[in-house]
Structures are given as structure tokens and as C-alpha cells.
N, C-alpha and C positions, 0 to 999 in steps of 0.2 A: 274524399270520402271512401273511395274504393280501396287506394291502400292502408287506410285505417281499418277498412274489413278484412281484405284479406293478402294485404302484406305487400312484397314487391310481385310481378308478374311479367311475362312477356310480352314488351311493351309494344311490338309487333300484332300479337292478338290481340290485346287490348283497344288499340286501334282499331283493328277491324270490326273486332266486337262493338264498334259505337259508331260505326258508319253505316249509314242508310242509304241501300239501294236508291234511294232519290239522289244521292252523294253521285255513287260512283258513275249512274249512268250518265247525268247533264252533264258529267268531266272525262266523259270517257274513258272510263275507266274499266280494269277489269271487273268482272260479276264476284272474283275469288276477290276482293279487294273491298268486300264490303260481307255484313254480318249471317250473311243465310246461311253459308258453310254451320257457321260456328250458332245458331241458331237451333241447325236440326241434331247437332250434337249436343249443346245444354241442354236442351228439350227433355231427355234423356238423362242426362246427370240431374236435372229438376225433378224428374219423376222418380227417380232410385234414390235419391237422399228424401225426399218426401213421405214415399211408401217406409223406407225403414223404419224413421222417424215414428210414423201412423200408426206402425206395426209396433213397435215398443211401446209407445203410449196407448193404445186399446188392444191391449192382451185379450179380453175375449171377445173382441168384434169378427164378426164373421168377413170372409171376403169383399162380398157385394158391398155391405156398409163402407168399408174400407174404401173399395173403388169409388163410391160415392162422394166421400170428402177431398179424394184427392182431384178428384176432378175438376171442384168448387176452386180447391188451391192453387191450381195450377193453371186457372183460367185467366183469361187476360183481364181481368176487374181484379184480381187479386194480384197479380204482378202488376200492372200499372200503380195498384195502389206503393207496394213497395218498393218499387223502382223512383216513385216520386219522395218518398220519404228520405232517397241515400241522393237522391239529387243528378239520378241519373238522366232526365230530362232536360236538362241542363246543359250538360255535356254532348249529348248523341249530335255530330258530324251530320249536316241534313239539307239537302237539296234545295236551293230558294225558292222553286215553285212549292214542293212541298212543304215548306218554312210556311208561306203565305192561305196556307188551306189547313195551316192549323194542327201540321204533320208532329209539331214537338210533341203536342198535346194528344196525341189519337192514341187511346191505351195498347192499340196492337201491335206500334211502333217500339212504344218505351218498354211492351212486354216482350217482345221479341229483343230488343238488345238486351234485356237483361237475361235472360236463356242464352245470348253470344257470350254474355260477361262469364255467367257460370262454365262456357266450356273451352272458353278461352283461361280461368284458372285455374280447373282440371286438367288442361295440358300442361301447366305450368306449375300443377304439383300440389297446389292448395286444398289437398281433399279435407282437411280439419276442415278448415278453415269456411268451404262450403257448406258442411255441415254445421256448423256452428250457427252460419249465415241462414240456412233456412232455417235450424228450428229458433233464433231468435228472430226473423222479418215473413217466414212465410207458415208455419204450425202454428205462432201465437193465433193465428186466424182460425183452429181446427174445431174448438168447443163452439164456440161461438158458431159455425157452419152446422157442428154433430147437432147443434140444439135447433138452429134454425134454418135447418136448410129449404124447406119450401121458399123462403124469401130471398136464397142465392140460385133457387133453382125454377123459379118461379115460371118464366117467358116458356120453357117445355112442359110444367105440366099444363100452363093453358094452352099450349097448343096441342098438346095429348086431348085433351078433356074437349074443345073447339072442333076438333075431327074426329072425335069419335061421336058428337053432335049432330054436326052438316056438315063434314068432310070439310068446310075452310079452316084459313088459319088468320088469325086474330094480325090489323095490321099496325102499323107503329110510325103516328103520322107528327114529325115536329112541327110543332103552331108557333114558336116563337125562340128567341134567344137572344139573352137580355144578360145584363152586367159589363164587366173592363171584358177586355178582350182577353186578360192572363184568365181571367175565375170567371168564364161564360157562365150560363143558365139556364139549359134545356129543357121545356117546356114539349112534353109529349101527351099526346092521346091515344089508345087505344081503343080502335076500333073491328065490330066482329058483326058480323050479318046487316052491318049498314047502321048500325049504331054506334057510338061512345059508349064503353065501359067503364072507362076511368084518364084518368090525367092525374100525371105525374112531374115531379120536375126533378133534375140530376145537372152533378157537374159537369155529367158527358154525355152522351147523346145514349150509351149502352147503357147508363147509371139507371137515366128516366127510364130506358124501355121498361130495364128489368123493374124498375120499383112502381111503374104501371101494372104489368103484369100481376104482380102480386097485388098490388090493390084491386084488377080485376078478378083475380082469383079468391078474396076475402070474398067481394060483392056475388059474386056467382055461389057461393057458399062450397067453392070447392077443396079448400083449406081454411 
């Protein structure tokens, strides 16, 4: 899938870019031998082809709006989600304890090598080509965020609205998790001065929080 996106690449970073620190360390390996290098450099080529993007597509959006969506896009819910659709979970190189705790699946994993993929083929020359790659797997996401973003951004403004209250922060407790072990089930509740606000359920543990959140935030009447 990777070189149907974005062609041949240096198969050297490539590598790297799909190796998880749970890799390198149980095999002792070196730290340069696994994705974080190339992680805090995508990071970086994700945000500058993003804003571009952002920027041609909402000519009269001011800054802030702007920072705003990119923020949503380039979060780890929005990269896990597109990292799973090219099948990058699949492939990521991954430590067997961390294998056993569910590491293929944790979004902050598959979103981070997919930030190693993009600067692993920006070394290797593919700037089309990553451009292409986000505005067709990561801007298709931006209307959809511009229209609804209290529901992408939900977990901070209750916790804004929660401390500006009674100085707590609303807590996010899993009750259960149910289904195959590929397509778990996360069953959360949100709780804020010693009550239940709401309950939620997600693919992922961050999925429920946030989609809690926002149910809390309807019921509070603060969106």
C-alpha cells in the first residue's frame, strides 16, 4: 500500500519509520534504529503540507480558525484513523510485550509511525506525492471538523467549562470492554464532582472518552 501511495522510497527509512521503540529496545537495539527520529521530523512535514492545504482551501479564514482545524487533523484520532485505512497497523515492526497490551492497536503508536512514514519520504524526495497523500487521507477530514468541531474538540471544552466551575477536571473511567480482541469495545463513563455525566462507547479507549465528553457537554447544555 505504501508504494502504491507514494512510489519507491528509501527502504532504509522506511524500515525505521515502522519500527516501534518496543522493537528496538527488547532486541537491543539502537534508539536511531527505530521511528522517533523520523517521527519528530514528519511531525513537521504533516503540519506544513496541512496548513498549506488549509490555507488554499479557506481563503478567508482567519489564523486562529485555521490553527484550530489543524490541530483536530493532526491529532492522533485522525491519524490512527488514516493510518488504518492504508494498513499501516498491519505492518509496524513491534515489540511482543507490547504486541500483547494491544500496542498494534493504540492510535498513538500507528500515529506516530505514520508521521516516521511522511519524513522518511520527504527524505527520499516524494514531496508530490505527500501532498497528494494528505489532501486525499488527511483534509478530506477538514469540513466535516470546520462544521463540527465541538465534537472533535469536546474532552477540553469540558474540561474549560469543569474548572471554571469547581476548579476539577471531569474523570474518564472504563467499565467494561467487550467484543473479538481485533474490534474491542470501550465502554466509558464520565465522571465530574462524584457523579456520572454520561457514558459512552468507542473503538478505542480515546474514541469513548472523547464521544463521552461531548455527550457530557450536550447534557450540561454547554454546546
Amino acid at each position: 500500500m505504501l508504494k502504491e501511495i507514494f512510489g519507491e522510497g528509501d527502504e532504509k527509512l522506511i524500515k525505521i519509520a515502522l519500527t516501534h521503540p518496543s522493537y528496538t529496545k527488547e532486541n537491543n537495539m539502537s534508539d536511531l534504529e527505530n521511528y522517533e527520529r523520523l517521527e519528530f521530523f514528519g511531525d513537521s512535514v504533516l503540519k506544513l503540507y496541512t496548513s498549506k492545504l488549509l490555507y488554499e482551501m479557506y481563503p478567508t479564514s482567519a489564523e486562529g480558525e485555521l490553527s484550530k482545524i489543524r490541530s483536530i487533523l493532526v491529532s492522533d484520532a485522525i491519524l490512527a484513523k488514516v493510518a488504518v485505512k492504508i494498513g499501516l497497523d498491519k505492518v509496524i515492526i513491534i515489540g511482543p510485550s507490547e504486541e500483547k497490551q494491544g500496542g498494534r492497536k493504540r492510535e498513538s503508536n500507528i500515529a506516530c509511525s505514520l508521521e516516521a512514514i511522511l519524513g522518511a519520504y520527504y527524505l527520499s524526495g516524494k514531496r508530490e506525492e505527500i501532498e497528494k497523500f494528505i489532501r486525499d487521507y488527511v483534509i478530506v477530514y477538514a469540513d466535516d471538523v470546520d462544521k463540527h468541531f465541538e465534537k472533535y474538540n469536546a474532552k477540553d471544552i469540558l474540561q474549560q467549562y469543569t474548572q471554571g466551575q469547581n476548579k476539577t477536571r471531569p474523570e474518564y473511567n472504563v467499565i467494561s470492554v467487550s467484543g473479538p480482541a481485533h474490534r474491542p469495545v470501550f465502554t466509558v463513563e464520565v465522571e465530574w464532582s462524584g457523579k456520572i455525566i454520561s457514558k459512552a462507547e468507542g473503538k478505542s479507549k480515546k474514541e469513548a472518552e472523547q464521544l463521552g465528553a461531548y455527550e457530557a457537554c450536550k447534557r450540561l447544555g454547554i454546546i
